[in-house]
C-alpha positions as CSV (number, residue, x, y, z in Angstrom):
1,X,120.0,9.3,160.8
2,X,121.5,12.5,160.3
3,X,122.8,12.2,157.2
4,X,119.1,10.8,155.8
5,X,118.1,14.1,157.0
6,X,120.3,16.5,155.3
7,X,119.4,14.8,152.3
8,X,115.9,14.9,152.5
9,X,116.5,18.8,152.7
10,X,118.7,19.2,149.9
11,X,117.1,22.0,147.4
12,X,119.8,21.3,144.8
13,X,119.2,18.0,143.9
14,X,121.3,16.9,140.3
15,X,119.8,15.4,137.1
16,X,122.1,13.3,135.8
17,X,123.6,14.5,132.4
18,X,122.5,11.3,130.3
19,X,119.0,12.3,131.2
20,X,119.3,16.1,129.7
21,X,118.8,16.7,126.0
22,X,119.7,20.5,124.2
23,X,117.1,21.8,121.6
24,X,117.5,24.1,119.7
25,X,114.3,26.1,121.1
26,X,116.1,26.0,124.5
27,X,118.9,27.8,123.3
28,X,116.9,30.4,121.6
29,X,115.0,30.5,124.7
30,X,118.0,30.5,127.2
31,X,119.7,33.7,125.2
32,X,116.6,35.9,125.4
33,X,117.0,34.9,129.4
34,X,120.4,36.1,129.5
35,X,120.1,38.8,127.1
36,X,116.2,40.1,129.8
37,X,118.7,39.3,132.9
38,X,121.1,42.1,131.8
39,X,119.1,44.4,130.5
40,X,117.3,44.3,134.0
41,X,120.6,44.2,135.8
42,X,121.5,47.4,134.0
43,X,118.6,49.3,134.4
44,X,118.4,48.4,138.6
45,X,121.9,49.2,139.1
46,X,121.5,52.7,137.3
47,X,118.6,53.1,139.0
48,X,120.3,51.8,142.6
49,X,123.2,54.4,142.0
50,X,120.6,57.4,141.0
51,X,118.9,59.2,143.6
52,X,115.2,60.8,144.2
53,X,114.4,64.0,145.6
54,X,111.7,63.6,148.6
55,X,109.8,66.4,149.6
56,X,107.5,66.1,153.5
57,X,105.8,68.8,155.3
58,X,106.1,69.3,158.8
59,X,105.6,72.0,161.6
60,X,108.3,74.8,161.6
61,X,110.6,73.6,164.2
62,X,113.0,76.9,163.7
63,X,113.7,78.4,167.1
64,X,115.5,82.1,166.0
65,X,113.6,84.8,167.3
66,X,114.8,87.0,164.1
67,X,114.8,86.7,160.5
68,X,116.8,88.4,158.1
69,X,115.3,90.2,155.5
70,X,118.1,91.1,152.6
71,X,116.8,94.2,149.8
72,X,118.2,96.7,147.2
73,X,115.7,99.0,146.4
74,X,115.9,101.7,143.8
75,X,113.5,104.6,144.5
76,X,112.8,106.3,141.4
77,X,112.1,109.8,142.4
78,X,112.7,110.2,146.1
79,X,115.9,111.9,147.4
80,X,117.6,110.1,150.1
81,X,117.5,113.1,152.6
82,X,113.7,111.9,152.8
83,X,114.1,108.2,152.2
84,X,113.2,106.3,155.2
85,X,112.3,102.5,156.3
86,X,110.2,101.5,159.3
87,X,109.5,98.0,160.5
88,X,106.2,96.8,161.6
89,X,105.1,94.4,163.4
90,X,102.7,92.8,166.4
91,X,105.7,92.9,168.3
92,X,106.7,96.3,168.1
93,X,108.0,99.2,165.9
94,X,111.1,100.2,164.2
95,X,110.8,103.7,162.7
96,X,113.9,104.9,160.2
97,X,115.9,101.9,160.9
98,X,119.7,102.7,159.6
99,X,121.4,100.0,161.0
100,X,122.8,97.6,157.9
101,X,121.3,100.2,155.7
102,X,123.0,101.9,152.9
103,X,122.1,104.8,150.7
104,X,123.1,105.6,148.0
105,X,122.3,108.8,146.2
106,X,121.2,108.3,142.4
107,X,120.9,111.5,140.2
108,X,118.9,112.8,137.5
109,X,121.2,110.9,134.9
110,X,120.8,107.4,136.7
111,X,118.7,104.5,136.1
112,X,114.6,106.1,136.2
113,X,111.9,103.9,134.9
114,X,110.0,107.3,133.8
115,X,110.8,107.8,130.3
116,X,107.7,108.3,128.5
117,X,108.5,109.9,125.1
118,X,110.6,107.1,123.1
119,X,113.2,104.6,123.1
120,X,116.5,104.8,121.1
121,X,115.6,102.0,119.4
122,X,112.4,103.1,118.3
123,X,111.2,103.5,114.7
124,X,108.2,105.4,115.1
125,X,109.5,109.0,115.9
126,X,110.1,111.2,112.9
127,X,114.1,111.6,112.8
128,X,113.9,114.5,110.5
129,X,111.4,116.6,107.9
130,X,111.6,115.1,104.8
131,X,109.9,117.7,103.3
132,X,112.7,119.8,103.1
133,X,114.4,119.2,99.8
134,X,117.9,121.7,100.0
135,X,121.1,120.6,101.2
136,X,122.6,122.3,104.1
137,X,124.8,123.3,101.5
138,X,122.1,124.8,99.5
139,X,121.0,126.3,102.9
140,X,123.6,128.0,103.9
141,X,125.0,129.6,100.7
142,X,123.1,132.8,101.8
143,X,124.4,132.6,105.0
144,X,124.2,130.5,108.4
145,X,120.9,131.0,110.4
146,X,121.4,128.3,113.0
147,X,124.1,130.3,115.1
148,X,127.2,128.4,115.9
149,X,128.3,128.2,119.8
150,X,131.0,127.5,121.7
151,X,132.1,128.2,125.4
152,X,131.7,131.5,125.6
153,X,129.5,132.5,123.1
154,X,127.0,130.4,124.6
155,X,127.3,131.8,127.6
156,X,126.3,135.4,126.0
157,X,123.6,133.8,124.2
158,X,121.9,133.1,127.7
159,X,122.3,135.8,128.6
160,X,121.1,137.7,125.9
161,X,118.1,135.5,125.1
162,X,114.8,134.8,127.1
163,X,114.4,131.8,124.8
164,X,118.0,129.4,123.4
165,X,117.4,125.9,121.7
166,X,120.7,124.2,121.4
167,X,121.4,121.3,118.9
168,X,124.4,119.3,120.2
169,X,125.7,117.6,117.6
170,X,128.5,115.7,116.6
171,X,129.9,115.8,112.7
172,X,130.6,112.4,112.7
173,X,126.8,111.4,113.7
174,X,124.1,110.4,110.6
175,X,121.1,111.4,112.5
176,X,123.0,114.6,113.5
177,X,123.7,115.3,109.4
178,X,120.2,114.2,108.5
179,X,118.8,116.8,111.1
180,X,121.2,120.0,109.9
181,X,118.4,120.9,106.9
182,X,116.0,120.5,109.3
183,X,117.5,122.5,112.1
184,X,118.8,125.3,109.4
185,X,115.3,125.9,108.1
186,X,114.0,126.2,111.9
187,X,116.0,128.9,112.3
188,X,115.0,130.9,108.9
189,X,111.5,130.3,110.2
190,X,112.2,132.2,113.3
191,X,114.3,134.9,111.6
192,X,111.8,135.5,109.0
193,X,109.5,135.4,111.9
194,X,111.5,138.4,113.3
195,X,111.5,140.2,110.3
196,X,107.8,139.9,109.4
197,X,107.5,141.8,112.8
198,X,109.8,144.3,112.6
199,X,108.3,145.0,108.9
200,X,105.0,145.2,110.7
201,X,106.0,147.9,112.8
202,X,107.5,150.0,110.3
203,X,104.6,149.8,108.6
204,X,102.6,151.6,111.3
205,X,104.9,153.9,111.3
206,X,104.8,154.8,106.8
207,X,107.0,151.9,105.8
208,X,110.3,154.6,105.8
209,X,112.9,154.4,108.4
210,X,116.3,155.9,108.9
211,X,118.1,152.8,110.8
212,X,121.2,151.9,109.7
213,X,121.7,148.1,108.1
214,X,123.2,147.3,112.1
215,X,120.0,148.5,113.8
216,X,117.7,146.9,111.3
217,X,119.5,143.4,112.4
218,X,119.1,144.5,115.9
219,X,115.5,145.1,116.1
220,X,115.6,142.0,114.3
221,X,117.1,139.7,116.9
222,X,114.9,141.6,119.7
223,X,111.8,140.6,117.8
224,X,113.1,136.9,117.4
225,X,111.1,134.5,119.4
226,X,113.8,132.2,120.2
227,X,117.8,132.1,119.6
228,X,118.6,128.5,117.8
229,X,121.9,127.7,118.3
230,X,124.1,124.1,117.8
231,X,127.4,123.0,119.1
232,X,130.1,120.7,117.8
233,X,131.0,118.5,120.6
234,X,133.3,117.0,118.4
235,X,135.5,120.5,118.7
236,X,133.6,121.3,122.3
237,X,133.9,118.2,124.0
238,X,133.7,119.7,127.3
239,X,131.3,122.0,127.2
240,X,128.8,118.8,126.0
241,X,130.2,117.0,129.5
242,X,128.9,120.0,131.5
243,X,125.9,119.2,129.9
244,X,125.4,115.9,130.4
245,X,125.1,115.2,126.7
246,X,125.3,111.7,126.1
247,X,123.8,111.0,123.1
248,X,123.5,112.6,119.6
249,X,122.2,114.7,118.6
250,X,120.6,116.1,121.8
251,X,117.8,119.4,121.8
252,X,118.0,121.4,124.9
253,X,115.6,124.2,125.4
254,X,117.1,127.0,127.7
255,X,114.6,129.3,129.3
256,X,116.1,132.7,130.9
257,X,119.4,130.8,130.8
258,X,118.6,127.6,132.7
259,X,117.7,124.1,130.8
260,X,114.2,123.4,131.0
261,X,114.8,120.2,129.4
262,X,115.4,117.8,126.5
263,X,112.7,117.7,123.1
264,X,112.4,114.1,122.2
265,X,109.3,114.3,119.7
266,X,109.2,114.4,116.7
267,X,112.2,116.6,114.4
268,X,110.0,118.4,111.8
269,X,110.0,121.9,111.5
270,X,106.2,122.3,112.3
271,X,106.4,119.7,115.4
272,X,109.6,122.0,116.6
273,X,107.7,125.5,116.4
274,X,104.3,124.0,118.3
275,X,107.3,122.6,120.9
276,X,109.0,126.1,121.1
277,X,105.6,127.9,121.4
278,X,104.2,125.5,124.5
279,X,107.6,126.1,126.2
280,X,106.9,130.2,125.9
281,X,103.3,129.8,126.5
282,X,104.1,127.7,129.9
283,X,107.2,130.2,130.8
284,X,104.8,133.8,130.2
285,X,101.6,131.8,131.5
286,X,97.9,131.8,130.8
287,X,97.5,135.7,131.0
288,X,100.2,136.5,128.8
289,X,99.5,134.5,126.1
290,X,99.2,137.3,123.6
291,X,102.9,138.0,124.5
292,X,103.6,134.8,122.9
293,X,105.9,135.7,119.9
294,X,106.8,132.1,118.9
295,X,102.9,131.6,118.1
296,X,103.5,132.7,114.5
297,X,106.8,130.7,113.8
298,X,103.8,127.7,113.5
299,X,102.1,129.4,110.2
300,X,105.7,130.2,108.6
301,X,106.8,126.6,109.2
302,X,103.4,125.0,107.8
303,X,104.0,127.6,104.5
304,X,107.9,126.5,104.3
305,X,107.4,122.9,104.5
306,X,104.0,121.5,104.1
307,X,103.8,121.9,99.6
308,X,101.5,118.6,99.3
309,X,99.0,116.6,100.2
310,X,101.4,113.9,101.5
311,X,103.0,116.4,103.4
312,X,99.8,117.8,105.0
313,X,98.3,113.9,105.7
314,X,102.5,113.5,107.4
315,X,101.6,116.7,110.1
316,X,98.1,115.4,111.1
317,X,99.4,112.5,111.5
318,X,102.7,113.7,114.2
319,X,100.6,116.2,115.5
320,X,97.8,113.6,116.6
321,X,100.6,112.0,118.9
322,X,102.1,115.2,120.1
323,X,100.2,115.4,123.5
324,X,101.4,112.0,124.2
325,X,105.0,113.7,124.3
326,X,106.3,115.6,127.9
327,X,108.1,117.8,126.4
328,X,109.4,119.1,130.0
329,X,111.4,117.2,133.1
330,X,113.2,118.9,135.5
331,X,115.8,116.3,135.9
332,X,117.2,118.3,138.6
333,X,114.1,118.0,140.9
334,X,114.0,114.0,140.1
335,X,117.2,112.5,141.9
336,X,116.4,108.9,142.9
337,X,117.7,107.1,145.9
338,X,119.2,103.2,146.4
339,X,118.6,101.4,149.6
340,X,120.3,98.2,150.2
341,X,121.4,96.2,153.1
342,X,119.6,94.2,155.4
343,X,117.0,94.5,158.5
344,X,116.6,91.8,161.3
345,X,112.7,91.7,162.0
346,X,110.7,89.6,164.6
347,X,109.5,85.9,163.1
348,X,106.0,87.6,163.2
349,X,104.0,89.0,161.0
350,X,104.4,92.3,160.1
351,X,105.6,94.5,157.1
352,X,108.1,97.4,156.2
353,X,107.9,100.1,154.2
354,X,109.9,102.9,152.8
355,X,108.4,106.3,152.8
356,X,109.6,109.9,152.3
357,X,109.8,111.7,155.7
358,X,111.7,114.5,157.1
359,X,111.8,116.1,161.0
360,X,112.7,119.3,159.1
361,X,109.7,119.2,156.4
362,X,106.2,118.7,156.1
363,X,106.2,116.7,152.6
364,X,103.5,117.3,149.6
365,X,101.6,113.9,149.6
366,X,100.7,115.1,145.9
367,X,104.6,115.6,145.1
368,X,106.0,112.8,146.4
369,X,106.2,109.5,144.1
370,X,107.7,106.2,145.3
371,X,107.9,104.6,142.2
372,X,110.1,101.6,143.1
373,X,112.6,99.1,141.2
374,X,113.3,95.7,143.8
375,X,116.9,95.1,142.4
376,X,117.1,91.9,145.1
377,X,114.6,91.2,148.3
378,X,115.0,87.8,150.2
379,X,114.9,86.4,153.6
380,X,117.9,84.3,155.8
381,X,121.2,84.6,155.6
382,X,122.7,85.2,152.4
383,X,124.1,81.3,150.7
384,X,127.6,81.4,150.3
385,X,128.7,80.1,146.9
386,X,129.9,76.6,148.3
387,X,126.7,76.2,150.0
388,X,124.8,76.9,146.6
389,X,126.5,74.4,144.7
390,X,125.9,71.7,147.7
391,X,122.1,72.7,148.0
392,X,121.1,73.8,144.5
393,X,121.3,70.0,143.3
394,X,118.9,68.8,146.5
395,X,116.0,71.2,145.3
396,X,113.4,71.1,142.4
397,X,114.0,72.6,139.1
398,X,113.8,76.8,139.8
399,X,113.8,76.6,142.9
400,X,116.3,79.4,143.2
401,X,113.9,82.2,141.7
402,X,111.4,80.8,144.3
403,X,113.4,82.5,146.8
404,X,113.5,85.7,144.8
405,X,110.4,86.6,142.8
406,X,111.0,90.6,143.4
407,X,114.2,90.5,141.7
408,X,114.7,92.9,138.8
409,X,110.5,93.7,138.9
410,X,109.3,97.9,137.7
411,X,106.7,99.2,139.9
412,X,106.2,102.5,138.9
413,X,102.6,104.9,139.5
414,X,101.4,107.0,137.0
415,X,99.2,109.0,139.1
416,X,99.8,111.0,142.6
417,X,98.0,109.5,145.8
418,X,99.4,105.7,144.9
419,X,101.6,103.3,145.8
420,X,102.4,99.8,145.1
421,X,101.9,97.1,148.1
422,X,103.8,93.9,148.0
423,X,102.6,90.7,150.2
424,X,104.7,88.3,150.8
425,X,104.0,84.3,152.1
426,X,107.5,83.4,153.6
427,X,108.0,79.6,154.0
428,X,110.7,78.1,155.5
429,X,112.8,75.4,153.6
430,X,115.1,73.1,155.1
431,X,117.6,71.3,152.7
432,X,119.9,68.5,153.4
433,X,123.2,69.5,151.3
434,X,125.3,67.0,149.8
435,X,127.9,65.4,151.7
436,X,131.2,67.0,151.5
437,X,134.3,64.9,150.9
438,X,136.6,66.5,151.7
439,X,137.1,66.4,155.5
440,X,138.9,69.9,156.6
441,X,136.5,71.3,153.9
442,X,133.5,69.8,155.7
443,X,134.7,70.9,158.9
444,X,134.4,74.7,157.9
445,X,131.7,74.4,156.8
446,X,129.8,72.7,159.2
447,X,128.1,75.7,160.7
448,X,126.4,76.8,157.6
449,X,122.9,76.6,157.4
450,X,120.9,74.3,155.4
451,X,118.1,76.1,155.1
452,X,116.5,78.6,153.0
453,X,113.2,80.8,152.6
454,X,110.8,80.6,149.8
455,X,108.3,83.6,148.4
456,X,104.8,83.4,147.3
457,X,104.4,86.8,146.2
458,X,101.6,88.9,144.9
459,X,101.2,93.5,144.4
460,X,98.8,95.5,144.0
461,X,98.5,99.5,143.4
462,X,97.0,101.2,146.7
463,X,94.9,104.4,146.5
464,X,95.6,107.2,149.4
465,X,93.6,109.8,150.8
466,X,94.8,113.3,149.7
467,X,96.2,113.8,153.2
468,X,98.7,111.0,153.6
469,X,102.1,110.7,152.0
470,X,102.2,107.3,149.8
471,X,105.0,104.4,151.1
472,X,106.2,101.5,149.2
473,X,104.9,98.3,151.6
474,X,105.9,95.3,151.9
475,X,103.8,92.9,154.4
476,X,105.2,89.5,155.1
477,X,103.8,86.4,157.0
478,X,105.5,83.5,158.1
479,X,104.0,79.8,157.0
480,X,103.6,77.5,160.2
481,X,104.2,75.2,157.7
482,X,108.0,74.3,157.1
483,X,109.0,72.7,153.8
484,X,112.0,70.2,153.8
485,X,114.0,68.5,150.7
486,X,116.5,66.0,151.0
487,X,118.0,63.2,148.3
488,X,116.4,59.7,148.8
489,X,118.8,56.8,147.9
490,X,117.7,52.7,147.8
491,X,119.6,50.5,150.1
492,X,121.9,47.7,149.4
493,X,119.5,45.3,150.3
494,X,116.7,46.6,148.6
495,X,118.8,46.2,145.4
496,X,120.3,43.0,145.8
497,X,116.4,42.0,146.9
498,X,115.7,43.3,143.1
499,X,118.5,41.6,141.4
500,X,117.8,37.7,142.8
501,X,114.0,38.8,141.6
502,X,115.3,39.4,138.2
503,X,117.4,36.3,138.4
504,X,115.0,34.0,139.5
505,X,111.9,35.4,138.1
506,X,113.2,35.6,134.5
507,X,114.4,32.0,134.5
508,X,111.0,31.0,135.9
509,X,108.8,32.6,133.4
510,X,111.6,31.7,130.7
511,X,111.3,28.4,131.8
512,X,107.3,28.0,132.0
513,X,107.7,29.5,128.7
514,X,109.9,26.5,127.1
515,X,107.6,23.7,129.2
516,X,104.6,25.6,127.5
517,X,106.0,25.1,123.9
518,X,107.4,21.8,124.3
519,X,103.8,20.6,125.7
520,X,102.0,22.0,122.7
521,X,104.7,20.8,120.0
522,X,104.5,17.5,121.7
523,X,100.6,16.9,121.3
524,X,100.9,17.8,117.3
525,X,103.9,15.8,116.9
526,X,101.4,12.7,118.3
């Protein structure tokens, strides 16, 4: 009885060999089989061993009553005696938080995105005036007009002179060789400037005088609207590091012996004079203008250089650009300030903001610019490297910048009464990092968080009232919504459920396949 039973239930039953025939269509039939089975088998146990990166929503379950905020913020031109940051939010106020800040003074000579005349680089800035066809040899075989300075001699220049303009130059330097003619004829211009005058006044006087050739020079220099001057800072190397010289050739304009700043426009001898008269003309003022001695240097350079129509159609065409060029920045009154470090604020919404303010000041809202570079801004604690290289790999493509958008971003205002606003959406990310294997490693580690903050960002440029000093603002709102990835992997079962599929399935449709051909071959061959 039981043995009539288990053979009822046999699944496996055999066909005896003298019943089974081999075609040649089976075979062909039986390698594709074998040949689909691997291929399948291949592709499921790459895809088994491969992993998917699942992404779910959920409520934000974190419980810390603080978030970090980290930042290193370059203020362009704001001193950090004034520099301040408050916190905001519906919890409370913080006003000049310190704690886990750092300042750190930048000066005039730092990194400033306020550079509006021309870039190094830049091709569109007239190096020279080609219309001056003599050598400086050729210029200077009657005699040096450009006066050559060194330590002292400067010094007594200043002195001497309501009005230097200093080429620093080294010999070595091709713009610097290209710009001697140019610079030599600027300074005939203003001598026979200076001459013409002094002629003029003797010839109120009969056209006779009685001055010895010394004098004559003398009431020559004392008529000359401004001393030009250059220095070799190949042979005065220091006296071009107390001057902060740090490119060649550089044009400083001195005013009553104090720099009033660098001329970056363009080097003809025309564009110079109208440069040297705005500088007198801003130094004497409105009323004085007809004090202005440099005001006919402009006609003596036009009849030096300008000869031809190309030349004339060449000045129209600098001059139309020349009140796009600020010819003078006080660097001195422009030192910047860097704030980094880091502020704990309330998981609330709220903002910060850095602002110039002072107990012992009341600050010129007109004056005070907070043009801004974000060198880094991000929220949570910072991810050590280990972390990074656990998490990065559980996270979509760029997810890094996500949690970074500020970095490296220029906000600077053109105008006084503005600021730029920042708002930021900050929504918290949980990652699963991978496992680590090695144990002692793992048990470091195993405090470190797993999660991260990402930044939906947006700016705008904010007006003020007349009355209020402008602030660099940056509002922030926590999502209720909490974002979490982690690496999805198939189970064992799942893929050995996959590979009897493949097994079975492709020797099932295989074999429906042969009995489908064989039935058809059979009713022709009848």
């Amino acid at each position: 009885m039981g043995r009539s039973m288990m053979a009822s239930l046999d699944m496996y039953r055999k066909v005896p060999v003298d019943l089974l025939e081999g075609t040649r269509r089976g075979s062909i039939l039986s390698t594709l089989a074998v040949f689909t089975m691997t291929l399948l088998f291949f592709l499921e146990t790459k895809a088994f061993l491969s992993s998917s990166l699942k992404t779910s929503l959920q409520l934000d379950s974190n419980t810390d009553s603080q978030i970090r905020v980290n930042f290193n913020v370059t203020m362009m031109d704001l001193k950090c005696d004034f520099a301040t940051i408050d916190v905001v939010s519906v919890l409370g106020t913080q006003q000049n938080v310190t704690q886990h800040v750092q300042k750190f003074p930048i000066d005039q000579y730092g990194v400033r995105q306020r550079y509006q005349q021309r870039n190094k680089a830049q091709t569109d800035v007239q190096m020279f005036d080609s219309s001056i066809q003599e050598t400086i040899e050729e210029l200077h075989a009657d005699g040096e007009d450009a006066v050559s300075l060194d330590e002292t001699t400067l010094e007594v220049a200043l002195e001497e002179n309501d009005y230097v303009f200093v080429d620093f130059f080294a010999n070595w330097c091709s713009h610097c060789r290209d710009l001697a003619p140019t610079w030599e004829t600027l300074a005939e211009v203003m001598f026979e400037v200076a001459e013409t005058r002094v002629e003029d006044q003797l010839d109120k006087h009969g056209g006779e005088h009685e001055y010895s050739d010394e004098d004559y020079q003398a009431a020559v220099a004392v008529e000359m609207p401004v001393l030009i001057g250059k220095i070799d800072c190949v042979d005065h190397h220091d006296l071009c590091m107390e001057n902060n010289i740090r490119a060649y050739p550089t044009l400083k304009f001195f005013v009553d012996g104090e720099e009033k700043g660098n001329y970056n426009g363009h080097r003809t001898v025309v564009e110079l004079a109208h440069f040297i008269e705005a500088m007198e003309k801003e130094h004497k003022g409105k009323h004085n203008e007809e004090l202005v001695k440099s005001s006919e240097t402009i006609g003596v350079a036009k009849d030096r250089t300008i000869q031809t129509e190309e030349h004339q159609e060449l000045a129209e065409r600098l001059s139309a650009g020349r009140h796009k060029i600020k010819h003078t920045w006080e660097d001195g009154d422009h030192p910047g300030c860097q704030l980094s470090g880091f502020l704990l604020v309330d998981r609330a919404p709220g903002n910060f903001h850095i602002q110039a303010q002072s107990k012992n000041h009341d600050l010129a809202a007109h004056m005070t610019n907070v043009s801004h570079i974000i060198n880094h801004l991000s929220f949570g604690k910072p991810m050590s490297k280990w972390l990074m290289k656990k998490i990065l790999p559980n996270t979509p493509e760029g997810f890094l910048e996500t949690t970074k958008p500020f970095d490296g971003n220029v906000y600077v205002t053109h105008s006084v009464h503005e600021a730029h606003h920042h708002y930021l959406k900050v929504i918290t990310t949980e990652i699963e990092p991978e496992k680590e294997t090695n144990k002692r490693e793992a048990k470091r580690r195993k405090n470190e968080p797993g999660r991260a903050y990402q930044i939906l960002q947006s700016s705008q440029l904010s007006l003020y009232k007349a009355d209020i000093v402008p602030e660099a603002k940056f509002t922030y709102d926590l999502s209720p919504i909490a974002v979490s990835y982690r690496k999805k992997y198939r189970a064992w079962y799942d893929y050995l459920t996959s590979l009897m599929a493949i097994i079975g399935g492709t020797f099932t449709v295989v074999g429906m396949m042969e009995s489908g051909i064989h039935s058809i071959s059979s009713k022709k061959n009848r």
